[in-house]
C-alpha positions in Angstrom: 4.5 12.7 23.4 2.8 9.3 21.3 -0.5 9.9 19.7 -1.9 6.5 19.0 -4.4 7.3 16.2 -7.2 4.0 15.9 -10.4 5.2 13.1 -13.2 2.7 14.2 -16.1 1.5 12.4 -18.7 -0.7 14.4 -16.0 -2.4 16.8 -17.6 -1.9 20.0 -16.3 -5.8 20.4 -12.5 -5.1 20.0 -12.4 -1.5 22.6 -11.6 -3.0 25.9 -9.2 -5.6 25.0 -7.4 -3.1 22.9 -6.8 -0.1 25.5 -5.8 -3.1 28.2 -3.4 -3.8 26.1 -2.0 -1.0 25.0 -1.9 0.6 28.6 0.0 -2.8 29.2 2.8 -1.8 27.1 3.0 1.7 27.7 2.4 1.6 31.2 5.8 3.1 32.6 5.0 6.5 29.2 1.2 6.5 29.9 1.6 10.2 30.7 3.0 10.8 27.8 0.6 8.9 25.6 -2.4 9.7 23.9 -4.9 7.6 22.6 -7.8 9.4 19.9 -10.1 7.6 18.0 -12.2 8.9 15.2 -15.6 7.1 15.3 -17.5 6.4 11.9 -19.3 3.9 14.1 -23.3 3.3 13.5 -23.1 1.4 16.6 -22.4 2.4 19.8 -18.4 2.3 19.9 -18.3 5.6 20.9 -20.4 5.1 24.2 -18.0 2.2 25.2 -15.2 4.3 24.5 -16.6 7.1 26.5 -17.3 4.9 29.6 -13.9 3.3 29.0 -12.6 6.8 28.9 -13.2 7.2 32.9 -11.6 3.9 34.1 -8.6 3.6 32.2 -5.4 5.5 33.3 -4.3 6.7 29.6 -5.8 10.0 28.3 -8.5 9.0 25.6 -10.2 11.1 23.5 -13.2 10.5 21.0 -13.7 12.4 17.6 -17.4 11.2 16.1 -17.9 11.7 12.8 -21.4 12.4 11.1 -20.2 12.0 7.9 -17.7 9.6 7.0 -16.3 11.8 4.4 -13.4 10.1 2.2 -13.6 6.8 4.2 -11.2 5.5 6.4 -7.9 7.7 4.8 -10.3 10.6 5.8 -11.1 9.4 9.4 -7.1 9.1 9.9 -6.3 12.3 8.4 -8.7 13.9 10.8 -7.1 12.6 13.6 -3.7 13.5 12.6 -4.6 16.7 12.5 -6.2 16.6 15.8 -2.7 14.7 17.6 -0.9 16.4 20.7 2.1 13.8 19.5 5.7 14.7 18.2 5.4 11.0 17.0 1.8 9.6 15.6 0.8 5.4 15.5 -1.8 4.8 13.3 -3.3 1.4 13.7 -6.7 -0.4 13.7 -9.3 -1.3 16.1 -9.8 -4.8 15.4 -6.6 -6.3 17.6 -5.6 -7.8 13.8 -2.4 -5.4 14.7 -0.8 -6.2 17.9 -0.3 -2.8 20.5 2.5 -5.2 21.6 4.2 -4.1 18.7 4.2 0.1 20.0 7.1 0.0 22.3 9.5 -1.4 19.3 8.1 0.6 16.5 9.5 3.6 18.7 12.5 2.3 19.5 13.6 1.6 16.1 12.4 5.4 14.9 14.6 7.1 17.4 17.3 4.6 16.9 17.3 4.9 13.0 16.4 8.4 12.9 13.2 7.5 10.4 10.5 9.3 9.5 8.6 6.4 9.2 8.4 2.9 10.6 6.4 0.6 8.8 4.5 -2.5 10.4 5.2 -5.3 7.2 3.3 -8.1 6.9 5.6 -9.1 3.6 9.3 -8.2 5.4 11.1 -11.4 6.7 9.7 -12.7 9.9 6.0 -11.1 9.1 3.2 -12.5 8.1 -0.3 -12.2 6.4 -1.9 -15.0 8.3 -5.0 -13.2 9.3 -6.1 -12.5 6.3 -9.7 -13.8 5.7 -9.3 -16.3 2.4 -7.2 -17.2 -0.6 -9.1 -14.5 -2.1 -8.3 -12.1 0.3 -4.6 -12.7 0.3 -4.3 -12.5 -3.5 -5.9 -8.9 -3.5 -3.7 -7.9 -1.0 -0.8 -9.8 -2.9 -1.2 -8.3 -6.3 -2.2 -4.7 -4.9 1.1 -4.9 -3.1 3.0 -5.7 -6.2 1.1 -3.0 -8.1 1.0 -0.5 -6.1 5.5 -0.7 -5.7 5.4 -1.3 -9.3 3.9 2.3 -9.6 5.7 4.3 -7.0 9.6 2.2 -7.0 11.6 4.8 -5.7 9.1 6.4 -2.7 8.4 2.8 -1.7 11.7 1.1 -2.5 11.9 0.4 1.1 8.8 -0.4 2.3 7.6 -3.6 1.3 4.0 -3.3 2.6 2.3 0.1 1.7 -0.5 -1.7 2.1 -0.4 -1.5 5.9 -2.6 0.2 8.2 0.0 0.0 11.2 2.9 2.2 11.1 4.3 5.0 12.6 5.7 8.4 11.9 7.4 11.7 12.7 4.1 14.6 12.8 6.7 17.1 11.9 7.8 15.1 8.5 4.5 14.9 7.2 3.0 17.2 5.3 -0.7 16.6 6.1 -1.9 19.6 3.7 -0.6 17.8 1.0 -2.9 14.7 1.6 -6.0 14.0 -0.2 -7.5 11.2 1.5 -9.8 8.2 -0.5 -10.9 5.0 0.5 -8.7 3.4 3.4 -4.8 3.2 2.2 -3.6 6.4 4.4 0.4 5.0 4.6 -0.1 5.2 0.6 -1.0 8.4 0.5 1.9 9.6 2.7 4.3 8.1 1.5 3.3 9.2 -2.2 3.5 12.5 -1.4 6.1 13.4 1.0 10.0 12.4 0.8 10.7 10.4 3.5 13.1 8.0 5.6 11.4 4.7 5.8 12.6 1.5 7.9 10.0 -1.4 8.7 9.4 -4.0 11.6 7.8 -7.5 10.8 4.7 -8.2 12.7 2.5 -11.1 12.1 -1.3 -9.7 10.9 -3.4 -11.6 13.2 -6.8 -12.7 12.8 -10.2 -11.0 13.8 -11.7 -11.2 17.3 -14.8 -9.4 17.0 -16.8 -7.4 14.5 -16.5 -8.5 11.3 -14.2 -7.4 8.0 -14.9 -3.8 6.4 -13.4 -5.0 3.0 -15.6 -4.6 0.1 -15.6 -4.2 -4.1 -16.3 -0.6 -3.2 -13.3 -0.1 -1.4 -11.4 -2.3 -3.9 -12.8 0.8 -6.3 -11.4 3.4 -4.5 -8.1 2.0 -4.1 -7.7 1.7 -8.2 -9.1 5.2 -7.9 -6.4 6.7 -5.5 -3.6 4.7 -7.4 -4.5 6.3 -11.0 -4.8 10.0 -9.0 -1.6 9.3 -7.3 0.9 8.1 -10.2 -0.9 8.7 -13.8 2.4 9.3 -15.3 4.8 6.2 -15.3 2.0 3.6 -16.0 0.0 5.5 -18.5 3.8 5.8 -20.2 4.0 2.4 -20.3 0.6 1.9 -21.7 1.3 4.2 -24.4 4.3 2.3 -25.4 2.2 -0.8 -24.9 -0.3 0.3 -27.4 2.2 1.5 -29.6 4.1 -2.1 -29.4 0.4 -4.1 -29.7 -0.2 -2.2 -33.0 3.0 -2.7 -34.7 2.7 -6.6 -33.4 -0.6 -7.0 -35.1 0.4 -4.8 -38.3 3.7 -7.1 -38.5 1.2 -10.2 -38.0 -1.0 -9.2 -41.0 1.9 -8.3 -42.8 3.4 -11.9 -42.8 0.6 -13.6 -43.0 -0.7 -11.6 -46.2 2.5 -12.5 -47.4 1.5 -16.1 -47.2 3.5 -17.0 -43.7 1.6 -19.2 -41.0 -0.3 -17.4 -38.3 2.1 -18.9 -35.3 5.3 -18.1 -37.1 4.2 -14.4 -37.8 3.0 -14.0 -34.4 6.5 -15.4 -33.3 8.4 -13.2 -35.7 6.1 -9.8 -34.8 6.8 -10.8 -30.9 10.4 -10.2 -31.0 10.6 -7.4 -32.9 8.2 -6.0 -31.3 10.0 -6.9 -27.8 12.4 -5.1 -29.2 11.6 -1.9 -30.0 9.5 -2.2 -26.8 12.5 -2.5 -24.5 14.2 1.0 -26.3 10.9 3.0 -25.7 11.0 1.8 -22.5 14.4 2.7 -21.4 14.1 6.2 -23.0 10.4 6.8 -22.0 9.4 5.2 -19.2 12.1 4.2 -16.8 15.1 6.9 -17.8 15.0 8.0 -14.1 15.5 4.4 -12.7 18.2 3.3 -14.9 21.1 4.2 -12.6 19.8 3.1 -10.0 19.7 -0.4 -10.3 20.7 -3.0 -12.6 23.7 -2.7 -15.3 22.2 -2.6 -19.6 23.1 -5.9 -20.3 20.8 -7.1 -16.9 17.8 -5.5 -17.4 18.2 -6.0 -21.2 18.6 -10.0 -20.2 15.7 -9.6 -17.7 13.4 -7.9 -19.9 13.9 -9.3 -23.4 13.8 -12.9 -21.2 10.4 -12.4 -19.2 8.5 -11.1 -22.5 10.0 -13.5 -24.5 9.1 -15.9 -22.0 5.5 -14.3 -21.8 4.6 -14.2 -25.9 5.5 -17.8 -25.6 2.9 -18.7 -23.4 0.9 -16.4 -25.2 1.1 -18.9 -27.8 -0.5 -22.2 -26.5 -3.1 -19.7 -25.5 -3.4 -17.9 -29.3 -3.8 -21.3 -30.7 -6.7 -22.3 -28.2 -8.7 -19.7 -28.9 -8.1 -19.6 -32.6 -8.4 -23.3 -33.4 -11.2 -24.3 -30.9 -13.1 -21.5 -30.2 -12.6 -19.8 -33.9 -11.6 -16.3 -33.3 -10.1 -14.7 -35.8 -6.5 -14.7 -35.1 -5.8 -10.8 -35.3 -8.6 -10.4 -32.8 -7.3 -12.9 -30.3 -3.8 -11.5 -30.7 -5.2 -8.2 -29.6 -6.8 -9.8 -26.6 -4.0 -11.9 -25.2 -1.9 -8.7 -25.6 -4.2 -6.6 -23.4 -4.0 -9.8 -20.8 -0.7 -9.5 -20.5 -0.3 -5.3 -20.2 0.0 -5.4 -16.1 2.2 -8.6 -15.6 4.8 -7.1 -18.0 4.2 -3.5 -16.3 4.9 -4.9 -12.9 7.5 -7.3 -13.7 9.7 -4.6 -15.0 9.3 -1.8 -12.1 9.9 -4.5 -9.8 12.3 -6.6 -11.2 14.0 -5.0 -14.4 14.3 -1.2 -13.2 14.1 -2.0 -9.2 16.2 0.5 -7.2 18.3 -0.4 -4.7 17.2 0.1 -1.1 18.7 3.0 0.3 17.7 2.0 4.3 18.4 -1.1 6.7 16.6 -1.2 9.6 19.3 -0.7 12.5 19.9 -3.5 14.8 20.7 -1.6 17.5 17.4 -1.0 19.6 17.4 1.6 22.3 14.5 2.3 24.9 12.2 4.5 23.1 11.5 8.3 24.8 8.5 10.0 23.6 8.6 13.8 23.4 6.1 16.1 23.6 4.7 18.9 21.5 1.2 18.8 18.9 -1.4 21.0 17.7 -5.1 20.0 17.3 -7.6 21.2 14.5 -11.2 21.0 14.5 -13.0 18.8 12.3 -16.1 18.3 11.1 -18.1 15.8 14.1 -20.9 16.2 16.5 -19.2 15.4 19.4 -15.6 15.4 21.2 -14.2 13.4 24.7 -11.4 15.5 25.6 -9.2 13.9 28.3 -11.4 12.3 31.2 -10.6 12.3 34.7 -7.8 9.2 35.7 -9.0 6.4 37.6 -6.9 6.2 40.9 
């Protein structure tokens, strides 16, 4: 049995056209096919889906939720918990994520023998289109990178953890192990359970109806679930940073007490300090990757080349602020060091110390079967649609 899992928020708009079209594509499995959403709605999405309920020949069910506790990783969870399905889609109510795409995403689990099929905007043939703004794609651009950056070997194969489409095995998941914040769920998962990941492109299409739920608050809580997922590795490399932004500046002063010019000694402190950066590193931060990827003399080449490449753009930059805006040099050494911290971070777990993928998504597609077995759990809501009565 499929459990297609949809948390809503205000999209009375989007609930017809999305169940049509879902029931389209999984008209020949509808009885073994599930649909639950979990309502955070202050509108009334939940009455539409109700009335929907009783016309519509798949089995829908409603969870409402009072409280949106934990945001829309909490609403998801919720429902997991609550699925009848040996296999779960989680995927949102706005039609940006095409149901068209449910029949495939199956067929390439039980062909590949995944735990997990991920939805990619970023893999070949996807795309990011509907996202609302150059601003909008950048966040999502630059949380991508960070986000694999911080977790390479759970995510080396899935390019978009980003996603809220995907789908996945309910037995593989550990849902106890979940603590859900703010609205990256496939994060979560895959952060905390060891699992088989393949991915389908899908094109991210634009809004219908309703209007976006992104916010600075939820932009909050993402930075908040990153630093409670993975403290370790970046907080390593911050360390190592720090260590390597002290020695620079001390070097600096050195030099320049000793009567050298401020750009030389900056030059001369960068590389040794690029140096002794890249042997911390390698013993410190990224021992675990290192046979995993690239050979010593690569991701010595890679790493000594982007930060040398770096602290000389650093330099044009040193000189504008010191020469005509006047800060003392030391000072605006210290800043253009902290400016850099992240790019350097994310540029070596991605590039220097990248693992090799381990999983190719199989080319040979089969017609998907959907089994059936589940469990439901109560939640906290004040009220419940269990399966309605089918339309002849």
């Amino acid at each position: 049995m499929l459990t297609i899992v949809i948390p809503t928020f205000n999209e009375r708009a989007n609930i017809a056209e999305l169940l049509r079209r879902i029931e389209a594509v999984v008209d020949v499995d509808v009885d073994d096919t599930e649909v639950l959403f979990v309502d955070d709605s202050t509108d009334d999405t939940e009455a539409v889906i109700h009335d929907l309920a009783f016309v519509m020949r798949l089995p829908i069910r409603v969870i409402h939720r009072a409280l949106a506790i934990n945001g829309l990783s909490g609403a998801v969870t919720l429902g997991l918990r609550a699925s009848r399905g040996t296999w779960c889609i989680v995927m949102d109510g706005d039609l940006q994520h095409p149901p068209e795409m449910i029949p495939s995403l199956l067929a390439t689990a039980r062909s590949s023998a995944a735990d997990v099929v991920v939805a990619s905007r970023y893999r070949r043939g996807g795309s990011a289109d509907g996202l609302n703004g150059f601003v909008r794609h950048a966040s999502s651009s630059i949380a991508t990178a960070l986000t694999r950056s911080m977790f390479p070997r759970r995510l080396r194969d899935c390019s978009d953890p980003m996603t809220g489409f995907f789908l996945f095995r309910r037995e593989a998941v550990d849902l106890d192990a979940l603590k859900p914040r703010g609205f990256k769920i496939l994060l979560e998962i895959l952060a905390r359970n060891r699992l088989t990941v393949v991915e389908e492109s899908f094109s991210f299409g634009a809004r219908t109806g309703g209007t976006s739920k992104a916010s600075l608050h939820q932009g909050w809580q993402f930075l908040v679930q990153l630093a409670a997922l993975r403290f370790g590795r970046l907080s390593r490399f911050a360390t190592i940073g720090a260590v390597g932004a002290m020695a620079n500046i001390g070097l600096m002063a050195a030099f320049i007490g000793g009567g050298m010019e401020y750009l030389q000694a900056a030059s001369i402190a960068a590389i040794l300090t690029i140096l002794g950066n890249f042997a911390l590193q390698e013993k410190l931060v990224f021992a675990d990757l290192r046979a995993e990827g690239k050979s010593f003399r690569r991701r010595f080449a890679f790493s000594i080349g982007f930060n040398a490449a770096e602290a000389a753009a650093r330099l044009p930059l040193l000189w504008l602020i010191v020469d005509l805006l006047h800060v003392p040099s030391l000072l605006a050494q210290g800043a253009t060091l902290v400016l850099a911290f992240l790019a350097r971070f994310v540029f070596h777990a991605r590039v220097v110390y990248r693992p090799r993928r381990e999983h190719k998504l199989s080319e040979n597609r089969e017609p998907s079967q959907l089994m059936g077995h589940g469990s439901t759990e109560p939640g906290m809501v004040t009220s419940t649609q269990v399966r309605p009565n089918r339309a002849s």
